[in-house]
C-alpha positions in Angstrom: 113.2 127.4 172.5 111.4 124.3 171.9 107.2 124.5 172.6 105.8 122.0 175.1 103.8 120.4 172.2 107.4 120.1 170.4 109.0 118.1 173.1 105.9 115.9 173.3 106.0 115.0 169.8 109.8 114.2 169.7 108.8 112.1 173.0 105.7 110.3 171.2 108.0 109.8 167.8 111.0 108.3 170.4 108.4 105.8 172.0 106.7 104.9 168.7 108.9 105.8 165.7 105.7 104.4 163.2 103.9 107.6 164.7 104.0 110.6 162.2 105.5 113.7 163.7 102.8 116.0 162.7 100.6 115.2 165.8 98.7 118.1 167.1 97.3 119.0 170.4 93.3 117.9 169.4 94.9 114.2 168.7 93.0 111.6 170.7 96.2 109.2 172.1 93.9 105.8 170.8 91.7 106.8 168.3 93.7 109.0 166.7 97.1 107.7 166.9 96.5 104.3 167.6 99.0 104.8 171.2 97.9 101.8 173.2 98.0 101.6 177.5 101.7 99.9 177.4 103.3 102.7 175.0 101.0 105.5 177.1 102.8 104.5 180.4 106.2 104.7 178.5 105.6 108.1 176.8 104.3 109.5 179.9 107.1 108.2 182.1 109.3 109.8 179.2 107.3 113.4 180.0 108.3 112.6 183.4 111.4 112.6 182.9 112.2 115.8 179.8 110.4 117.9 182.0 111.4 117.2 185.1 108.0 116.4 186.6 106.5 113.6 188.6 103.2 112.1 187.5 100.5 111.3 190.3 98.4 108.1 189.2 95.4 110.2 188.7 96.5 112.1 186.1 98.0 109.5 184.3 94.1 108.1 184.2 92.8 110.6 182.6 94.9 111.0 179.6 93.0 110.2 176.6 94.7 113.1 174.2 97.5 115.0 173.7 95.9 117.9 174.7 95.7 115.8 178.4 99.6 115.7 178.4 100.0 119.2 177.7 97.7 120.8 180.3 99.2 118.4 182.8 102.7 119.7 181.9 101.3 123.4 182.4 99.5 122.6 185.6 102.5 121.5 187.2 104.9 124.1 185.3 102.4 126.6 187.4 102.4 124.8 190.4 106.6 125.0 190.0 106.8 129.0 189.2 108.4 127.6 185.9 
């Protein structure tokens, strides 16, 4: 069974393709990975929808790593008795 920072990679790699595929959970979305606000909104709507989950706006604000993508995912995983 795939890891949640598995499924976000292949989901980063399927937005931007130019994106290497060893990205790891410390990676800053910007800085690091050069993701800009456009290609954010589609990767998270993308995490919307391979893990079944709906985003509030407020999260989506604060997203500034990958790290930020995952502890949203587990939050609401909780939240869901998944």
């Amino acid at each position: 069974m795939e890891t949640a920072l598995e499924r976000v990679r292949e989901i980063v790699v399927y937005v931007l393709p130019e994106i290497r595929a060893d990205i790891t959970a410390g990676d800053r979305l910007e800085e690091d990975l050069g993701i800009d606000s456009l290609s954010l909104v589609e990767i998270l709507v993308q995490v919307e929808k391979r893990f079944f989950l709906t985003l509030d706006d407020s999260e989506m604000i604060d997203v500034a790593s990958v790290q930020d993508i995952l502890d949203i995912i587990q939050r609401r995983e909780a939240v869901a008795g998944v």
